[in-house]
C-alpha positions in Angstrom: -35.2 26.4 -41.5 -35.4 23.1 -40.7 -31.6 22.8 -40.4 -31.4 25.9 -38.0 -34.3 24.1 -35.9 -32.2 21.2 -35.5 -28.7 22.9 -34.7 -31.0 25.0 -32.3 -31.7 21.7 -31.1 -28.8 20.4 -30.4 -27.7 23.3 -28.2 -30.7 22.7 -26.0 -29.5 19.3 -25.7 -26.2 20.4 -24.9 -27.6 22.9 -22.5 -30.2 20.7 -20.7 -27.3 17.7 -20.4 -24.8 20.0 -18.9 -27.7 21.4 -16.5 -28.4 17.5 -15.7 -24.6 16.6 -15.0 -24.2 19.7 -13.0 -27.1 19.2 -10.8 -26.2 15.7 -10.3 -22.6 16.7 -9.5 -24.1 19.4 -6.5 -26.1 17.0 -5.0 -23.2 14.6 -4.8 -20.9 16.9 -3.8 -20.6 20.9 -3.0 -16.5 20.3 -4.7 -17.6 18.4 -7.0 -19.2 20.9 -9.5 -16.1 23.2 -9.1 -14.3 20.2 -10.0 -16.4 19.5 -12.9 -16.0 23.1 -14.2 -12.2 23.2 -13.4 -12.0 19.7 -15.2 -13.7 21.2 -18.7 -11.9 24.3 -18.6 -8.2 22.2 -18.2 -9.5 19.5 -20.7 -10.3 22.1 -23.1 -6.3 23.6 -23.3 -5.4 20.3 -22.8 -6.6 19.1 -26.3 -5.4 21.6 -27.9 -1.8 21.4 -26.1 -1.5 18.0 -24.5 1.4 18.6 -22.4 -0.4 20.5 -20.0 -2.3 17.7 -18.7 1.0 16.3 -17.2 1.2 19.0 -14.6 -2.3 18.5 -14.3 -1.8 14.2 -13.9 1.2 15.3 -11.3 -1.2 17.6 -9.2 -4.2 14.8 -9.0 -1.2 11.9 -8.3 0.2 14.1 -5.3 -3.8 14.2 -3.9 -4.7 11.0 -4.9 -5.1 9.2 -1.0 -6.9 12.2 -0.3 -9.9 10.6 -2.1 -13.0 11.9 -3.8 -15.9 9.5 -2.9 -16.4 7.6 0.0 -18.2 4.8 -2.1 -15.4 2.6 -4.0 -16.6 1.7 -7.8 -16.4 -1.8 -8.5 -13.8 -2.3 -5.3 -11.8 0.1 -6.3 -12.1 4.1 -4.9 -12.4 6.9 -6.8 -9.1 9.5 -6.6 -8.1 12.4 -8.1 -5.3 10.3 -9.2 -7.5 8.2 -11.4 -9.6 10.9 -12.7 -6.7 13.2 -13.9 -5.2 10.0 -15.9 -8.8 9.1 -17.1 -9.2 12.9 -18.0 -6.0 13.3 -19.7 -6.4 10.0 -22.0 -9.3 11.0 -23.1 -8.1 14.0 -23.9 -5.6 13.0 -25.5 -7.9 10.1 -27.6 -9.5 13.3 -28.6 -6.5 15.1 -29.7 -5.0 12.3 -31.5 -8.3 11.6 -33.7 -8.6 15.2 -34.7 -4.8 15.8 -35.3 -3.9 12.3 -36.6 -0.8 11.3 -34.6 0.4 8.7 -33.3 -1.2 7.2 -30.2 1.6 5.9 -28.2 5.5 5.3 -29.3 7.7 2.6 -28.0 10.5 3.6 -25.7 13.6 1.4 -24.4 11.7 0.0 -21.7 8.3 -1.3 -23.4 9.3 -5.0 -24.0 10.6 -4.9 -20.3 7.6 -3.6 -18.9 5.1 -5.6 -21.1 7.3 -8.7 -19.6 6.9 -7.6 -16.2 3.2 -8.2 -16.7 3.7 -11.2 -17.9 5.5 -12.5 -15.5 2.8 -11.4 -12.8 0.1 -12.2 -15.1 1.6 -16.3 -15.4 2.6 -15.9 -11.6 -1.2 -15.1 -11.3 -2.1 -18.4 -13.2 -0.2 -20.2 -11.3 -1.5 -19.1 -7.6 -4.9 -19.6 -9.0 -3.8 -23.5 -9.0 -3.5 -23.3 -5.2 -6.1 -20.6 -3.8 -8.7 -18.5 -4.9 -6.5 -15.6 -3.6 -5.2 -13.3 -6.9 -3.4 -9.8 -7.8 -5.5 -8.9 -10.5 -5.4 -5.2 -8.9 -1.7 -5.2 -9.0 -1.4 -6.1 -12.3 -4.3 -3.9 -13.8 -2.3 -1.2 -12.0 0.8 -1.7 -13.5 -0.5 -2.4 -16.8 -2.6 1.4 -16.1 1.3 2.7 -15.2 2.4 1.3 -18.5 0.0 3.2 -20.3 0.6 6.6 -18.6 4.2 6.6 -19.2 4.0 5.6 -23.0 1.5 9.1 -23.1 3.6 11.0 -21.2 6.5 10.6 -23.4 4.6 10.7 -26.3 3.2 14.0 -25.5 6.3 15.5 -23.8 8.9 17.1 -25.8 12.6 18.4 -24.6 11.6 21.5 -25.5 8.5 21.8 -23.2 9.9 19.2 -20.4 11.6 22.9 -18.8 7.8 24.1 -18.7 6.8 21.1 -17.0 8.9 20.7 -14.6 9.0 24.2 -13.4 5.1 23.5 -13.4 5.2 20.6 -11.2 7.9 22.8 -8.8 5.2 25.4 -8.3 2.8 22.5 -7.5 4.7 20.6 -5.4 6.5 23.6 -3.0 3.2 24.8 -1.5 2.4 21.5 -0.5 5.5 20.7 1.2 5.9 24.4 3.1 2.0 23.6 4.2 3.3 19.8 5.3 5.4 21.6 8.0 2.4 23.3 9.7 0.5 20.3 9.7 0.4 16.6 10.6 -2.1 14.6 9.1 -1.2 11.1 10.8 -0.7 10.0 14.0 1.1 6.9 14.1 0.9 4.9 17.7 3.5 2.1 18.7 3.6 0.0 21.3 5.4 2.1 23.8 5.3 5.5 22.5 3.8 7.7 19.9 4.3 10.4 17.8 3.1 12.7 15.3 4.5 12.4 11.6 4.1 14.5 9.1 2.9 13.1 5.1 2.0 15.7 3.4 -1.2 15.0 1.4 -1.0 10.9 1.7 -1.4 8.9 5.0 2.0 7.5 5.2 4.9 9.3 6.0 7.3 7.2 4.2 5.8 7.7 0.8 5.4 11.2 1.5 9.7 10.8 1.6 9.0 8.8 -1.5 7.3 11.4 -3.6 9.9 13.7 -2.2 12.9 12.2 -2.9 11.9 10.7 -6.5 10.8 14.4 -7.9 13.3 16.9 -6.6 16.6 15.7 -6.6 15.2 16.1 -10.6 14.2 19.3 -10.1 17.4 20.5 -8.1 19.6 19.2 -10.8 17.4 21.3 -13.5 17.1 24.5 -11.8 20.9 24.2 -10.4 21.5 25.2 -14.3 18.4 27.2 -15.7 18.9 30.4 -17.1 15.0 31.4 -15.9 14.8 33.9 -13.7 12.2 31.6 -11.3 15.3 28.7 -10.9 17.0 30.5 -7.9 13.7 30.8 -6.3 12.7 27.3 -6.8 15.9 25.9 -6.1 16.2 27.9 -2.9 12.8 26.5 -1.7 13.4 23.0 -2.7 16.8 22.3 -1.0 15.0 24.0 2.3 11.9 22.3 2.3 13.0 18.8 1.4 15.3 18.2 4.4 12.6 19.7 6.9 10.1 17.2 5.4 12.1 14.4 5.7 13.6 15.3 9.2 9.3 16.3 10.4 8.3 12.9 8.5 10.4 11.4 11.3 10.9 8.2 7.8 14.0 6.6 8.6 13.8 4.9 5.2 13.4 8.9 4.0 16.3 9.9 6.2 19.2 7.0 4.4 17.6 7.8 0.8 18.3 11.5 1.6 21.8 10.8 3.3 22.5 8.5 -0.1 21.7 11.7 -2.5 23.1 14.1 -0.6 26.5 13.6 -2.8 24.9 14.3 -5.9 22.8 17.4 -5.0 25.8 19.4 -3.0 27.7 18.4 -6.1 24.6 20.0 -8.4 24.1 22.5 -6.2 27.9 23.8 -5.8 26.8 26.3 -9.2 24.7 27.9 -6.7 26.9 28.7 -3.9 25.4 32.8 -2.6 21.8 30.9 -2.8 22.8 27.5 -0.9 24.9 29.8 1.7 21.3 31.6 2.4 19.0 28.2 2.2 21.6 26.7 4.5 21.1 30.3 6.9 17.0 29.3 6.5 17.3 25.7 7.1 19.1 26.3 10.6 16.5 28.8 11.4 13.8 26.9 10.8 15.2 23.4 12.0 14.4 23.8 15.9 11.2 25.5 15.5 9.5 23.0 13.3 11.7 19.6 14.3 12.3 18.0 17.8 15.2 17.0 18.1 14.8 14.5 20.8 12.2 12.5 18.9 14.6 12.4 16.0 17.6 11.2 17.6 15.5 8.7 19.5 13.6 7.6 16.3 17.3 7.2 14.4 18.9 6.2 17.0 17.1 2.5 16.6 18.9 2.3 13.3 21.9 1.3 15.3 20.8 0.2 18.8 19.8 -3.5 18.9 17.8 -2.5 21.9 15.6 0.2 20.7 14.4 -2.4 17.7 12.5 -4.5 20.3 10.7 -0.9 21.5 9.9 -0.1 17.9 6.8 -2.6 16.9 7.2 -1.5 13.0 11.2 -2.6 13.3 10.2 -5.9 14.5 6.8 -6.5 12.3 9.2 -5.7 8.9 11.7 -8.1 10.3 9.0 -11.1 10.7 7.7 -10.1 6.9 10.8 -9.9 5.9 11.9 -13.3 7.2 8.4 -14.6 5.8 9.9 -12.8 2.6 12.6 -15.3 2.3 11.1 -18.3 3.2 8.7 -17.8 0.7 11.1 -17.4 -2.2 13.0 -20.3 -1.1 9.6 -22.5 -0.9 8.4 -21.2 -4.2 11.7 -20.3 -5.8 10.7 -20.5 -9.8 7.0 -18.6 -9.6 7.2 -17.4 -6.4 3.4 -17.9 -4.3 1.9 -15.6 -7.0 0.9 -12.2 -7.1 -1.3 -10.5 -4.5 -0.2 -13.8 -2.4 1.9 -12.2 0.0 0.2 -11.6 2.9 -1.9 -14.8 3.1 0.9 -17.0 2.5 3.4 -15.0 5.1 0.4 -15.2 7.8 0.3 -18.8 7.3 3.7 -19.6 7.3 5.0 -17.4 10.5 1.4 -18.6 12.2 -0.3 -15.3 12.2 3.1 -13.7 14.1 2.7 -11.1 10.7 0.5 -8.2 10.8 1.9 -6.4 7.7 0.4 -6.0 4.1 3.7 -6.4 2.4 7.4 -7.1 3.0 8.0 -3.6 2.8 10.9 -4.0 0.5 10.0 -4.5 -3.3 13.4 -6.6 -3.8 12.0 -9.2 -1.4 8.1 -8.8 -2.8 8.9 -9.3 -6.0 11.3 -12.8 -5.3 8.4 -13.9 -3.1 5.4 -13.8 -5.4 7.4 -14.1 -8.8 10.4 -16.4 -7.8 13.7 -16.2 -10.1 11.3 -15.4 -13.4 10.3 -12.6 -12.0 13.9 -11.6 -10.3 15.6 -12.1 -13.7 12.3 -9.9 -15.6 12.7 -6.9 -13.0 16.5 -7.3 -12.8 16.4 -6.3 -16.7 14.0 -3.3 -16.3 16.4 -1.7 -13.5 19.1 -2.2 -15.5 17.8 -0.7 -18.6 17.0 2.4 -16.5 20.1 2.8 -14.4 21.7 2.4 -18.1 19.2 5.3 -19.8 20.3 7.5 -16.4 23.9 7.1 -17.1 23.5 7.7 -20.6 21.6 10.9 -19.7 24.7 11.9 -17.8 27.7 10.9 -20.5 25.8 12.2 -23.3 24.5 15.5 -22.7 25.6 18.0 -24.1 24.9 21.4 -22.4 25.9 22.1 -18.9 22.1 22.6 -18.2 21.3 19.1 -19.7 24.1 17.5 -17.7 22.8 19.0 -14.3 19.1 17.6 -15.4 20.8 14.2 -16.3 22.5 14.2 -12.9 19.4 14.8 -10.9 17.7 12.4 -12.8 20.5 9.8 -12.0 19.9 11.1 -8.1 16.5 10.0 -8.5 16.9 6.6 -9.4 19.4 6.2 -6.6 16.9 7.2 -4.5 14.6 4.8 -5.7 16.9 2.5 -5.2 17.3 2.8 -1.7 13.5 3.6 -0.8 12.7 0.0 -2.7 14.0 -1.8 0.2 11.6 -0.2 2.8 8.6 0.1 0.3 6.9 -1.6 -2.9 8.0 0.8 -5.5 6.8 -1.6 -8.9 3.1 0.2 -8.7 4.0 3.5 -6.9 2.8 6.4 -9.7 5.8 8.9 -9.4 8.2 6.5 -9.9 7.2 6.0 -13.4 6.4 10.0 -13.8 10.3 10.0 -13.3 11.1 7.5 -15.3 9.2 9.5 -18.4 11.2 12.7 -17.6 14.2 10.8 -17.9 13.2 8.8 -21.2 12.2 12.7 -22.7 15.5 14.0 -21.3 17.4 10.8 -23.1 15.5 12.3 -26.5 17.2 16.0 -25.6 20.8 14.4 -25.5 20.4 12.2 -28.1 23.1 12.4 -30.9 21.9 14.9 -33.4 19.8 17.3 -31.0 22.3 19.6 -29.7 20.5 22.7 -31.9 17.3 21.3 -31.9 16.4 20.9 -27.9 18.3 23.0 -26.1 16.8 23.9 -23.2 15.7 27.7 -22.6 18.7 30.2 -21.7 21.2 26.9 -22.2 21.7 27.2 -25.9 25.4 27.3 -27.2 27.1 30.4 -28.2 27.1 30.5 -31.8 30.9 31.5 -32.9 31.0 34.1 -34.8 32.6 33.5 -38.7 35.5 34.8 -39.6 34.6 37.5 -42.8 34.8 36.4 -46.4 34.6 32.5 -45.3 
């Protein structure tokens, strides 16, 4: 009796807490108790089969500068981005102490990583000499990226990276055909303005970033797949990620694009009857949801020395740039420090610079890490550009190669976006950088029966009788 009276208990508990939190969560916000309820139901699957909170991290990372509260929590704002990676640790804390695996596993690019941060973290020490001025955020946020790309490859497996990605195709595809009907920004210059489009984030160009990190991935997987959504996917993903680009008006967007091109007419020559018709739809669509006058004007200063003195944003990443270089070559063995940047640049170009960063990560990093920090990133680049190759030269389906290639299209992309934008904290790219570390697990020596992926699996050859 008594023990019935206290499990009765309990469930009042249970009931009045959940009736508190609830409450709570209306008054604060209408969305907020749908969220709540949405975040219990997903946590719940998601401890009994992890992997689905990827999708689910992939979905809050794509709305994270869309914000959740207006207050900021210790300096720092609440987004959906940080809740789903919150959300799906726990869950997977949870998981781990009731199934008894293994927390985290190392990967090829740990010990780079971990020196990355320290690097920043001595680069740090260092500035703290000079001025009070730090980058604890930067390196807390790296450190936080470090974490959620040692869980994702823990809880990913070739076998259910197909699922995931075709998740994270169905997630991202609405957003980008909604992106055309809408512009969220308005981005005013000094002699002209117009609107760009960014999707679910306020700047265009890592709108392109998201973009051309994820689907040149996802072109090269479903240029292969055997599933009977792939054409449809594919089909929507080569139309939609030129009109993005082109409505995003990023010129940064528009050379990473123009780099990877190569690779994904090269991918997507196995789908010729479906690129014929996305190629009929792109031209269709081009003139009703691009100007074409804004666009050759906005490329056209590319070339035209003229048309840079027009553009402010031109001539403001020219002066941080500049500042970029002067810096390293002051500081040339620690750099200024991390989170330095902008004060020192104001300072030394006399307050000529009005940007946050030198827009190029090459530059950011040499400026506040110096040659340590050069040599430090120099090694993690090359350890992935050699894991994307190896993807490539060692995979053994035709489905795995065409994955492995679109995976190597996205780190050229990378490549080319780091030199308009700080890439070393930006979420996807280390989302990528899982799928490719999973994908090096599939073509690994030894898995050919064990991770094929679905519809790819060799033809077993049939045994002659009597051997």
């Amino acid at each position: 009796m008594i023990a019935t009276l206290w499990e009765d208990r309990r469930y009042v508990a249970v009931t009045v807490a959940g009736a508190v939190v609830t409450g709570a969560a209306i008054w604060v916000s209408p969305w907020l108790s749908v969220l709540l309820a949405l975040s219990v139901a997903i946590g719940t699957v998601g401890l009994l089969h992890p992997v689905v909170m990827v999708p689910v991290v992939f979905a809050g990372m794509l709305w994270s500068n869309a914000g959740l509260f207006d207050v900021p929590i210790v300096g720092v704002p609440i987004t959906l981005a940080k809740l789903s990676m919150v959300g799906a640790l726990f869950t997977w804390l949870v998981h781990v102490s009731l199934y008894r695996r293994a927390l985290f596993r190392w990967n090829e690019l740990t010990i780079p990583l971990l020196a990355a941060v320290g690097v920043m973290t001595v680069s740090l020490t260092w500035a703290l000499e000079i001025t009070r001025v730090h980058g604890v955020y930067e390196i807390v946020g790296l450190a936080t990226l470090i974490v959620m790309l040692h869980w994702q490859t823990t809880v990913l497996t070739p076998k259910s990276l197909p699922m995931v990605l075709r998740a994270c195709a169905l997630i991202l595809i609405p957003i980008m055909a909604w992106t055309l009907f809408t512009t969220p920004t308005m981005e005013s210059y000094r002699f002209y303005e117009f609107e760009r489009a960014a999707g679910v984030y306020d700047n265009a160009n890592y709108w392109c970033g998201i973009l051309l990190l994820v689907t040149p991935l996802l072109i090269g997987f479903f240029a292969r797949d055997e599933h009977w959504s792939a054409p449809w996917l594919l089909a929507a993903i080569a139309v939609l990620l030129p009109l993005n680009v082109f409505v995003s008006l990023s010129r940064s967007g528009f050379i990473a694009m123009i780099g990877v091109s190569p690779f994904l007419l090269y991918l997507l020559r196995n789908r010729k009857l479906w690129l014929v018709a996305g190629l009929a739809v792109f031209a269709f669509l081009f003139p009703y949801f691009v100007d074409i006058a804004t666009i050759a004007r906005r490329y056209q200063s590319l070339l035209d020395p003229t048309l840079i003195e027009i553009d402010g944003s031109l001539v403001d990443r020219a002066i941080a740039a500049r500042a970029a270089i002067e810096l390293f070559l002051d500081h040339p063995f620690l750099g200024v420090g991390v989170g330095m940047f902008r004060r020192a640049a104001t300072a030394a170009t006399s307050g000529a610079m009005v940007v946050k960063t030198p827009h190029n990560t090459y530059l950011w990093i040499a400026s506040e890490q110096g040659l340590l920090g050069l040599t430090v990133h120099a090694w993690l680049f090359y350890r992935i550009g050699r894991r994307a190759w190896r993807n490539v030269r060692m995979a053994h389906t035709p489905a795995w190669k065409s994955a492995a290639i679109g995976f190597l299209a996205s780190m050229v992309a990378a490549a080319i976006m780091a030199m308009t934008a700080g890439f070393m904290t930006f979420p996807f790219f280390y989302l990528l950088l899982g799928f490719g570390l999973v994908m090096g697990d599939a073509v690994a020596p030894g898995s050919q029966t064990e991770h094929p992926p679905p519809g790819s699996e060799p033809t077993p050859r049939a045994s002659r009788p009597g051997i």
